[in-house]
Backbone bond lengths (Angstrom), bond angles and torsions (degrees), N, CA, C in turn:
res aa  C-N    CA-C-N  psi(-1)  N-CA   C-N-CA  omega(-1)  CA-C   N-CA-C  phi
1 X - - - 1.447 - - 1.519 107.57 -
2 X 1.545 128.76 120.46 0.975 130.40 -167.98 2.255 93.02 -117.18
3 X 1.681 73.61 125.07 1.387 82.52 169.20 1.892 122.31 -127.39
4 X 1.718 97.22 139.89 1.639 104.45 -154.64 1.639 92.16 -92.34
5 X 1.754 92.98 120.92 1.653 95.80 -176.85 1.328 101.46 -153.18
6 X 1.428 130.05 111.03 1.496 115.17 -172.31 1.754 86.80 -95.17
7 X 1.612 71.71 170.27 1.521 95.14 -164.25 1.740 103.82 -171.04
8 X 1.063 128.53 137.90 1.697 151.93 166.35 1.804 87.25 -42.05
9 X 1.431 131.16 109.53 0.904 131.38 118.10 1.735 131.41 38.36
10 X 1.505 81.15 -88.13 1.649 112.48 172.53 1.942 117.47 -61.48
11 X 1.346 73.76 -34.69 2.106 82.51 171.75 1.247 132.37 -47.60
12 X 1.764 111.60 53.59 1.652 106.81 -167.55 1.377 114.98 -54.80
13 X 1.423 145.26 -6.79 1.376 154.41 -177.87 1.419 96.20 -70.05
14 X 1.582 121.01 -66.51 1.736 126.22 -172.55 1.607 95.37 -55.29
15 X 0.927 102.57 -36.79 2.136 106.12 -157.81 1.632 111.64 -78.01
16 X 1.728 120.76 -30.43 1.249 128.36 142.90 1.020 125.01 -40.91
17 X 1.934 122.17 -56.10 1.195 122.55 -140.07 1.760 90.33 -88.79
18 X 1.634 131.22 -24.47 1.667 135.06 159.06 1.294 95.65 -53.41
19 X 1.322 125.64 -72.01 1.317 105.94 -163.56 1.449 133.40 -19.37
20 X 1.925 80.14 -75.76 1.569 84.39 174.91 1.749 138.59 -86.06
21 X 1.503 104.41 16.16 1.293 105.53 160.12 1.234 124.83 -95.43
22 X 1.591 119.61 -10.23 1.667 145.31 139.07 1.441 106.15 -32.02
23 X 1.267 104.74 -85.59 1.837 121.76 -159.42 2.122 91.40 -67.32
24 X 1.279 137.31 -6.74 1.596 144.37 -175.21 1.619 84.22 -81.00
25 X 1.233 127.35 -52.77 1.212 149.74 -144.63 1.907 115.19 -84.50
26 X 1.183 87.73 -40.36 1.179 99.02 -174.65 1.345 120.08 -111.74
27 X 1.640 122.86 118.86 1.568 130.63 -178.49 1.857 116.20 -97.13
28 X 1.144 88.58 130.83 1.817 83.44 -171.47 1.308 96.74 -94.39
29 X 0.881 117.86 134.67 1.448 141.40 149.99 1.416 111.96 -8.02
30 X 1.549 131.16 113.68 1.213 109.98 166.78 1.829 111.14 -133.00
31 X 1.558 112.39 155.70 0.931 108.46 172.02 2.128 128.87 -99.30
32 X 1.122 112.33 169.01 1.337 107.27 179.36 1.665 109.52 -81.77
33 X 0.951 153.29 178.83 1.349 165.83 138.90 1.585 123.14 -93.39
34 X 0.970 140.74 141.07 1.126 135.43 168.09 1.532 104.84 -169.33
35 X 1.405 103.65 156.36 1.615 118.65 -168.97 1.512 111.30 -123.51
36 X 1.585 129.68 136.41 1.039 105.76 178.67 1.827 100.23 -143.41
37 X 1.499 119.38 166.98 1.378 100.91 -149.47 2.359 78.13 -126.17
38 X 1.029 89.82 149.17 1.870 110.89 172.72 1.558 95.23 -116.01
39 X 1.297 114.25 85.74 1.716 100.67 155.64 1.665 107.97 -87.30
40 X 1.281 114.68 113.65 0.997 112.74 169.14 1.839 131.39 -110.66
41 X 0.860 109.61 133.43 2.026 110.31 -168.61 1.426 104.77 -128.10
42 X 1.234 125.11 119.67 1.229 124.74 169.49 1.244 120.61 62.15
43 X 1.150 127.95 43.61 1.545 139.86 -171.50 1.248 120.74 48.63
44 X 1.615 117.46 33.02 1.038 119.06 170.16 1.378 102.00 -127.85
45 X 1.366 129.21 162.24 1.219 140.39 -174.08 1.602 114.04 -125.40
46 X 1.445 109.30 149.56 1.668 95.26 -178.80 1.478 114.11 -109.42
47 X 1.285 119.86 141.35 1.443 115.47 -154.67 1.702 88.74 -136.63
48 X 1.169 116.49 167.56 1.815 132.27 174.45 0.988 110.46 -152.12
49 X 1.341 102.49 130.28 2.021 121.02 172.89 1.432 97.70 -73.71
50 X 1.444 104.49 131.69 1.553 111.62 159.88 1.347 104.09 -84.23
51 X 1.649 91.93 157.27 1.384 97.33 -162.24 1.915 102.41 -143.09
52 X 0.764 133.00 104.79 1.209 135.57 -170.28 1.711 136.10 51.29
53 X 1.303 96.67 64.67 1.232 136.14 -166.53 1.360 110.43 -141.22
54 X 1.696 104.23 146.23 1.295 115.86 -173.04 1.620 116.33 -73.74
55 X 0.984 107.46 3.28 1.909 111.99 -171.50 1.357 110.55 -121.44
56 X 0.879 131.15 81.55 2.108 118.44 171.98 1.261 116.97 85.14
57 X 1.807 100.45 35.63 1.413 108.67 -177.76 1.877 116.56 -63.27
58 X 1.360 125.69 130.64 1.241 125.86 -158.49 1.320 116.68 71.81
59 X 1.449 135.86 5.45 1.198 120.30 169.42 1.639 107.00 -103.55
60 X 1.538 113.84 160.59 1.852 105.32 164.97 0.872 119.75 -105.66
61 X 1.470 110.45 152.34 1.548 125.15 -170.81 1.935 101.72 -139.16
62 X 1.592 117.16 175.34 0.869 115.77 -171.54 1.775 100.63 -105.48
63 X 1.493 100.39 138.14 1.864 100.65 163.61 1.478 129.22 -14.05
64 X 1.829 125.16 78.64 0.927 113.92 -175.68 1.583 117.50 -155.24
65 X 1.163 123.32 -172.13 1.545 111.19 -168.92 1.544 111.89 -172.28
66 X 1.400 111.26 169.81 1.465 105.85 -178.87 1.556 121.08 -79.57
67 X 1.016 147.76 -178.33 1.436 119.45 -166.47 1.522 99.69 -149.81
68 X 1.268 107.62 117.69 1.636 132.67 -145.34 1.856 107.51 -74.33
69 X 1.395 98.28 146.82 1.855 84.03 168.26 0.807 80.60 -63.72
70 X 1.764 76.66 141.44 1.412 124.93 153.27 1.241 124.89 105.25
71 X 1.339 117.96 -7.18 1.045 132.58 -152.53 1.705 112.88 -131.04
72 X 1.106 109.35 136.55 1.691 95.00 179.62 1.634 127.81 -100.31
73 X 0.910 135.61 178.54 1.192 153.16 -168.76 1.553 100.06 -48.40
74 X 1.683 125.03 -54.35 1.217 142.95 176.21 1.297 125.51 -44.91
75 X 1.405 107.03 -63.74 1.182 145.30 170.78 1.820 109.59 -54.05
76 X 1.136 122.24 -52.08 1.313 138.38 -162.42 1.784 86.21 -68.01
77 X 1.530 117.74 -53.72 1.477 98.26 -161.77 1.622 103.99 -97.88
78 X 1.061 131.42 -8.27 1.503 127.64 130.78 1.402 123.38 -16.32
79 X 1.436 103.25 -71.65 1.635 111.39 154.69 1.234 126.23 -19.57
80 X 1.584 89.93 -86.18 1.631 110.35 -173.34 1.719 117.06 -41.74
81 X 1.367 88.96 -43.97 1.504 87.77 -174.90 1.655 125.21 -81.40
82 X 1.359 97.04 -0.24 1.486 84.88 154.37 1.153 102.42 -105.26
83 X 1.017 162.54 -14.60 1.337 160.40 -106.70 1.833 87.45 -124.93
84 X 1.380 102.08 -61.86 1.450 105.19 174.97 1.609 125.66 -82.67
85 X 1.202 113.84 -49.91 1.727 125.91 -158.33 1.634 97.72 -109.21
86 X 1.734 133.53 2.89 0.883 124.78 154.87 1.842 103.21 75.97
87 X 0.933 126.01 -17.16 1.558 133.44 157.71 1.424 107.73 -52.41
88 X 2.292 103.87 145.87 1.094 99.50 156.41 1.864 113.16 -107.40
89 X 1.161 111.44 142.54 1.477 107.57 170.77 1.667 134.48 -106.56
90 X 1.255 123.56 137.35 1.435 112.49 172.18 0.912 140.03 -88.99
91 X 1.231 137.67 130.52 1.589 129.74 -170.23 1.861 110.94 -52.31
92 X 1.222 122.98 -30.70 1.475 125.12 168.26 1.141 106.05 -66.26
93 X 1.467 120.97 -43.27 1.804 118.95 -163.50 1.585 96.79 -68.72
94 X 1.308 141.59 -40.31 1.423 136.60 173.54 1.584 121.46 -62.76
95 X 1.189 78.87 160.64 2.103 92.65 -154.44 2.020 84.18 -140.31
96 X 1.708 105.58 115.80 1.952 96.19 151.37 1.268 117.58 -74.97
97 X 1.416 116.63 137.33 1.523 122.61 -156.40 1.683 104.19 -99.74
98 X 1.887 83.85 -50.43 1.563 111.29 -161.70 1.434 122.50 -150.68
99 X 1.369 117.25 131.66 2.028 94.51 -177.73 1.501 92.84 -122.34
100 X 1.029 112.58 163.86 1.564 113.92 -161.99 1.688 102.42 -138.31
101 X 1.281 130.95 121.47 1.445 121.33 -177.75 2.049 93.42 -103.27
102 X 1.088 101.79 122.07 1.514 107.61 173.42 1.494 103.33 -135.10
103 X 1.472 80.20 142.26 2.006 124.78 148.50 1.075 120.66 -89.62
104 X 1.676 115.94 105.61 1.405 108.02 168.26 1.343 101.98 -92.34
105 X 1.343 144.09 43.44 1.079 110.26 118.48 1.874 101.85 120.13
106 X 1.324 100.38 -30.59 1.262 121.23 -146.37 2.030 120.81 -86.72
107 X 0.624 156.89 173.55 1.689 148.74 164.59 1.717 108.31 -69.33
108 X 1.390 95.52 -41.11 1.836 84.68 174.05 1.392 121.23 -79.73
109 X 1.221 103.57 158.47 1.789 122.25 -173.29 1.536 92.46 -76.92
110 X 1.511 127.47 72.20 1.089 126.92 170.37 2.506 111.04 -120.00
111 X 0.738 89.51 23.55 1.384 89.62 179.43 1.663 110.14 -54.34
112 X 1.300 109.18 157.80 1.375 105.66 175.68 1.716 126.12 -143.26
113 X 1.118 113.24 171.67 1.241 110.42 158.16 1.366 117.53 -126.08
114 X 1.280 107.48 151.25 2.047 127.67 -155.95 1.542 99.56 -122.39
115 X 1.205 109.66 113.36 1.625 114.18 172.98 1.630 95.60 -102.24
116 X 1.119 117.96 144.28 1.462 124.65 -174.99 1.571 85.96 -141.60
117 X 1.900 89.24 138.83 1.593 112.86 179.21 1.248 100.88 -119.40
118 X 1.307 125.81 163.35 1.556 131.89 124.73 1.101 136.79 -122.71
119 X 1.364 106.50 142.29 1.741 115.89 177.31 1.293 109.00 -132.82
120 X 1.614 84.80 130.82 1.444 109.31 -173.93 2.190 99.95 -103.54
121 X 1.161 101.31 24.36 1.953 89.92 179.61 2.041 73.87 -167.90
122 X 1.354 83.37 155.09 1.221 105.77 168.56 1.681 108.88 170.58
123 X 1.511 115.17 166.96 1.435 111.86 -164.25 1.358 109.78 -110.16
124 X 1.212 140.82 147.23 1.504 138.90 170.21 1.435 92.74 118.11
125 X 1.544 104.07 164.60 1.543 119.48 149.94 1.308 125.36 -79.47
126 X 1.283 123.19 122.89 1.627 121.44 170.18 1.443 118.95 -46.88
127 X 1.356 123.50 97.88 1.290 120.39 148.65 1.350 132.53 -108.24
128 X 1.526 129.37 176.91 1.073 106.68 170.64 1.830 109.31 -116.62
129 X 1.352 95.43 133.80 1.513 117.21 -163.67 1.382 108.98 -94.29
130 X 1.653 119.56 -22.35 1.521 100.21 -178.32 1.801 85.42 -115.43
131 X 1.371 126.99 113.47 1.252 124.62 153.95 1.478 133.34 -104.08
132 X 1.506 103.15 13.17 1.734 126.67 139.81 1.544 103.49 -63.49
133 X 1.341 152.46 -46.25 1.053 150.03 -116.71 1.898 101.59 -123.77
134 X 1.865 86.49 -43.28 1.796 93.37 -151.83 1.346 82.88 -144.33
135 X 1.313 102.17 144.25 1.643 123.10 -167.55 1.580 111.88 -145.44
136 X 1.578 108.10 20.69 1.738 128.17 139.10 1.383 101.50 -175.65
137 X 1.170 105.70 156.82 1.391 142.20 -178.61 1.815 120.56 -142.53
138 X 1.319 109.41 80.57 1.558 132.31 179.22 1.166 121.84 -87.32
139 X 1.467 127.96 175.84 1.305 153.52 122.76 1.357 115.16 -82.96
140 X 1.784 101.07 109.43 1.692 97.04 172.96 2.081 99.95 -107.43
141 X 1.263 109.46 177.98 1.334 111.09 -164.02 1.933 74.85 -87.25
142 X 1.070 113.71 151.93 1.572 116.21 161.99 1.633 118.80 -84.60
143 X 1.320 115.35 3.78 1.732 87.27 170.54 2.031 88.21 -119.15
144 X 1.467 130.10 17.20 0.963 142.18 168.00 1.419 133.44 -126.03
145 X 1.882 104.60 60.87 1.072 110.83 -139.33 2.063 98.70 -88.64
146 X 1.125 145.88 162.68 1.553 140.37 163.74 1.409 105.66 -56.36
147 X 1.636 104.70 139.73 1.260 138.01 -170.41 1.688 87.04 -49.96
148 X 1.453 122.72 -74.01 1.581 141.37 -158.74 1.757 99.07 -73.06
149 X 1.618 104.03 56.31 2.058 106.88 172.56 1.560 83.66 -83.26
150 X 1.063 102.13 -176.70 1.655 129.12 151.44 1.374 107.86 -77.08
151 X 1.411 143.52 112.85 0.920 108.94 168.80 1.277 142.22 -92.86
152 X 1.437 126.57 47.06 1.391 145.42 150.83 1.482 105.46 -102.29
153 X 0.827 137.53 4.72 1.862 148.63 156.01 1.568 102.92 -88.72
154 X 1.079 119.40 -27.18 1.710 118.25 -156.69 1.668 83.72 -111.04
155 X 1.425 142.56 -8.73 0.979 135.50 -165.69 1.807 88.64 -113.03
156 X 1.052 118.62 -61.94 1.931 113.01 167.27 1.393 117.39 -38.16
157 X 1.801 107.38 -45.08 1.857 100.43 -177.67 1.802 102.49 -71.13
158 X 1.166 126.40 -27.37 1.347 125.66 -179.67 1.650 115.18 -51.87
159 X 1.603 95.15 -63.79 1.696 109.02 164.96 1.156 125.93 -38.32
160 X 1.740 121.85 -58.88 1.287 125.93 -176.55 1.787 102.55 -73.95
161 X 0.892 110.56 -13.77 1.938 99.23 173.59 1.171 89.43 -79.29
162 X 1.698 155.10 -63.67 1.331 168.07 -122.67 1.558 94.48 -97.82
163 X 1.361 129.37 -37.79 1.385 136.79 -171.96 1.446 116.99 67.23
164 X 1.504 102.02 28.05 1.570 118.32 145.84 1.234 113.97 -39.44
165 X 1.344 122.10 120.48 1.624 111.35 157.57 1.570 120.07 -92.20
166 X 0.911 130.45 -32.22 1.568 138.43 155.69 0.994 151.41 -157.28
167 X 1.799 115.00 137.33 1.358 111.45 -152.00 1.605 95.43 -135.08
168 X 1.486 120.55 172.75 1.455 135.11 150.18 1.116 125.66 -98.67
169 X 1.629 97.77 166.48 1.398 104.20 -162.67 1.678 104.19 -160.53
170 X 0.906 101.51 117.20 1.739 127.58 173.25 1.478 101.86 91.35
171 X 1.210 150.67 22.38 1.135 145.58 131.74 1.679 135.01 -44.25
């Protein structure tokens, strides 16, 4: 919004008061964050059906989540993974595999970016802890992955076998 207002140059008071009815005016673009974890063992990978949830309900995806102020990328699937799979993880034991810039597609300004880890060690037994959320928690073979992936999950496990580090998705 351009507004016609003369004014002296020198008038840092007028030249503030544009500023910030400029920057009031104007929304930058923002993206989502999210972290997602590949434990993989023996050429199989572990994947979970969502399960009554508003996003990709019945499809599988890998252990992962949005990643909170304040909090980083690391940290976030640290979280997650106990949160879901009941594992503890180390910030050394993680490796970035893959980052993924996606479009879902959608009318809201919700686009994101996907940091994908792997860990190959971690402590605890795998269970599954949210069964509000997830209604299995497997070992699938990784080059034989279920028909019902996400397929922007099935497009990251492709990459990280390929040793893509980053790609898009729904553009």
């Amino acid at each position: 919004m351009l507004y016609d207002i003369s004014f002296n140059a020198n008038d840092e008071k007028v030249i503030n008061i544009i500023f910030y009815r400029f920057n009031m005016t104007t929304k930058r673009h923002q993206n989502i964050p999210a972290s997602y974890l590949a434990l993989i063992k023996d050429n199989k990978i572990l994947l979970l059906r969502r399960f009554n949830t508003e996003y990709e309900t019945g499809n599988y995806s890998m252990v992962a989540g949005h990643v909170d102020s304040g909090e980083t990328f690391t940290q976030c699937i640290i979280r997650e993974a106990e949160e879901e799979a009941g594992i503890v993880l180390k910030p050394e034991d993680l490796k970035v595999v893959h980052t993924m810039h996606r479009n879902p597609g959608t009318s809201e300004n919700n686009e994101k970016i996907d940091v994908f880890f792997i860990a190959e060690k971690w402590e605890g037994e795998i269970v599954n802890k949210e069964p509000h959320k997830c209604d299995d928690l497997s070992w699938f073979n990784i080059d034989d992955l279920p028909e019902n992936i996400i397929p922007a999950v099935r497009q990251a496990i492709d990459a990280i076998k390929n040793k893509i580090y980053y790609s898009e998705y729904g553009w």
